[in-house]
N, C-alpha and C positions, 0 to 999 in steps of 0.2 A: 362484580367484585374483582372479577382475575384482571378484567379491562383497567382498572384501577391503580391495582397493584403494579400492573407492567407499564403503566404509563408513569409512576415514582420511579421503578426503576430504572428505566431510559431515561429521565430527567437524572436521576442520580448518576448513572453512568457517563449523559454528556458530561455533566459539572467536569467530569475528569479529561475532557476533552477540549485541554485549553493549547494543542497544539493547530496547526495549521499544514493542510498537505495538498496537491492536484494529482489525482490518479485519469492517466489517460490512455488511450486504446491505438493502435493502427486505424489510422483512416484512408491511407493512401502507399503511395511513394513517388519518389522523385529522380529523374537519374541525369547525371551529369553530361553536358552533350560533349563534351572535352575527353572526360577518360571512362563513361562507359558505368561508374560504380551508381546504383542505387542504393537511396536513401529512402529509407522507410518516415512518414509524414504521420504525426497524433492530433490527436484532439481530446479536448478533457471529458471525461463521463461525471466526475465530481468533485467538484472544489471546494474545499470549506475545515471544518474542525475534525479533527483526528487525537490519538492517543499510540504512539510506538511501546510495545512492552515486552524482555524477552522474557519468553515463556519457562524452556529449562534451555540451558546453557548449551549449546548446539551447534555446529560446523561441521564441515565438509573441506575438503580439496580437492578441486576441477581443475583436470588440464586443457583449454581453451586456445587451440590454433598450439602456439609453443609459449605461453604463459601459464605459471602456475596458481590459481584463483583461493582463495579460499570463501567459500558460502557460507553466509552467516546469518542464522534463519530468526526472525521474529515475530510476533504480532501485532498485526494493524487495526485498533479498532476502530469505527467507525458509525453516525446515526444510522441507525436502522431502516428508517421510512425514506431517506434522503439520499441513499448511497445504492436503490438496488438494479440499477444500471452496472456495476463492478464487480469485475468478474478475474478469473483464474486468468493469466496471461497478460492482465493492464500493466502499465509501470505506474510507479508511484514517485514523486518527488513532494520533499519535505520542505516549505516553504517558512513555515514559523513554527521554534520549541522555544516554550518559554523558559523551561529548567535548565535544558540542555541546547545552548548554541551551536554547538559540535555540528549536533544531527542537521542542522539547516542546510540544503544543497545534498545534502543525500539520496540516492536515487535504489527503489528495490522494485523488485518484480514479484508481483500474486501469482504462489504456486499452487493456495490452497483457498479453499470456501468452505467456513464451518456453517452449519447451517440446524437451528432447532426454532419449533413451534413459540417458544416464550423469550426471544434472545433479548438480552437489554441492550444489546449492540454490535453491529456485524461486525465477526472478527473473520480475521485472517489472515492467513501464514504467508507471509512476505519473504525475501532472499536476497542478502547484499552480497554482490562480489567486493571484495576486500583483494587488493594486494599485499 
């Protein structure tokens, strides 16, 4: 019966996942033979349907080198069975919102992993630096 029930609510929860995102990890890097700087090289862990939601209203101010940031924390849900390669530290970029075009091209970073026995969708806490 619980087998049941959790398999409605994950069907119920994608239905809300009618955005589109690629969350990817370090695989490598790269470094310039001309001036020396490396560039760190990804690769995707999961591509596919996602859902952005903020949770309570929440930010931050980061000083970053000599830039002033503001951190702007949300949640990213995602299927459950299909996303558990993703982890604390991925980047994530927003590739399709159907409501909101805004967020397309958006890019955050997984600071958090919530994680429970009966989840209808893996969520987690995400961070956009905003200027």
């Amino acid at each position: 019966m619980l087998e049941s029930v959790l398999a409605r609510g994950r069907v119920a929860a994608e239905a809300l996942m009618v955005d589109e995102c690629v969350v990817e990890k370090v695989t490598g890097s790269t470094t310039d033979p001309d001036t020396g700087e490396v560039t760190d090289t990804y690769g995707p862990v999961y591509t596919g349907k996602c859902r952005v939601q903020q949770a309570a209203p929440s930010a931050s101010d980061q000083r970053v080198g000599e830039a002033d940031l503001l951190m702007v924390t949300r949640v990213l849900q995602l299927p459950v069975l299909t996303s558990t390669a993703v982890r604390a530290g991925h980047r994530v970029r927003l590739t399709g919102c159907v409501h909101d075009p805004g967020l397309v091209g958006r890019r955050f970073t997984i600071r958090a992993e919530f994680a429970k026995s009966h989840a209808t969708s893996r969520r987690l806490g995400i961070e956009e630096a905003t200027s």
